[in-house]
N, C-alpha and C positions, 0 to 999 in steps of 0.2 A: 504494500500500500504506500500511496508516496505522502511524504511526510507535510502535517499542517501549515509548517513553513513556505512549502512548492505551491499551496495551492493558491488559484489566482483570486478566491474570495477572501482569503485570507491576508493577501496583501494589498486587495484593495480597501478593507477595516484598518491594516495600521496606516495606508496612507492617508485616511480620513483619520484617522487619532492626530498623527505628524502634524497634517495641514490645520488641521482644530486649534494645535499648540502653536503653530506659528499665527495662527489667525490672531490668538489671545493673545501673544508677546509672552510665554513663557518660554524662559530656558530651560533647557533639557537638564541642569543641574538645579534649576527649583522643581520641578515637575518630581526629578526624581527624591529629592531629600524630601518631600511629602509623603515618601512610598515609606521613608527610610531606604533609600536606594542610592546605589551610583551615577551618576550621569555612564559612565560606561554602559551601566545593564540595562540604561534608556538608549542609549545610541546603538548596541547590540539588538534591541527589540524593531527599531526604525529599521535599520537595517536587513531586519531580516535572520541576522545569523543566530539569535532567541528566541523561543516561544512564550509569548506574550498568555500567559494562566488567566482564567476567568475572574478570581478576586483581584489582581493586579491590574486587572481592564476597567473592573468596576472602579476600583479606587485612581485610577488615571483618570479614566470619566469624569468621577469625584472632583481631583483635582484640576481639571480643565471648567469645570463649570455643567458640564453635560451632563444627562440623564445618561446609561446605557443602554436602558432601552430606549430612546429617542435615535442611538446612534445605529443600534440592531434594528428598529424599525422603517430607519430613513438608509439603511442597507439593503433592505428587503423589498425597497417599493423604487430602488434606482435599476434601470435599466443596464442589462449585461452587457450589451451590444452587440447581441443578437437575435434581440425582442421580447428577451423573456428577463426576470427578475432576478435577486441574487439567493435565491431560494430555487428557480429552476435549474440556475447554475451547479450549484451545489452536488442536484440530484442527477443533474446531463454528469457530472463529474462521478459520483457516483456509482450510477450504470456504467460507467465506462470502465469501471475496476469489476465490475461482475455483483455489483452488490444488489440483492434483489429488497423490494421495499411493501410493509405490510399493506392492505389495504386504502385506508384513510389514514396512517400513519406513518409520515417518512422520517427518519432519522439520518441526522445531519452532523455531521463533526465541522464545530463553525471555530472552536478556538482550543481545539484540544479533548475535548467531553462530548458526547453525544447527549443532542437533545432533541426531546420528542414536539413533531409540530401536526397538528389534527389537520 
């Protein structure tokens, strides 16, 4: 399975975190001493070469000003660019690895964890 890091929904949620911080004028060295963090283990996550944990997300959120669910749902309703959502994506990404999906239930690894969407 390829790693959360590769996947492309995945690095379009930290580029909208990035972009959010630079919007706000935080630096990456205040954003992360809010976490109790390194500016390192912030620029590791931007970049890519870190996986970015669900409490960690929240509490970035937190410290940006943003809900995270305002930021998972204004993810969910932005176009992939290829007509469909980032919840089609997800699932296109999915099937593509052979993963079959229950009825009304699809399960999604959006930052590390699966979670269930009706």
């Amino acid at each position: 399975m390829v790693k959360t890091i590769y996947d492309p929904v995945y690095r379009r949620l930290i580029g909208r975190l990035k972009q959010i911080r630079h919007e706000k004028r935080i630096r990456q060295i205040d954003a992360a001493k809010q976490l109790h963090r390194t500016r390192k283990w912030l620029s590791k996550i931007e970049t890519h070469d870190l996986r970015l944990d669900v409490l960690c997300f929240v509490r970035l959120c937190k410290a940006y000003g943003i809900k995270a669910s305002r930021l998972i749902r204004e993810m969910e309703e932005e176009p992939s660019g290829d007509g469909g959502s980032f919840l089609d994506v997800t699932l296109k990404f999915g099937d593509k690895l052979g993963t079959t999906f229950a009825s009304k239930t699809a399960y999604f690894d959006i930052l590390g964890i699966f979670c269930s969407v009706s």
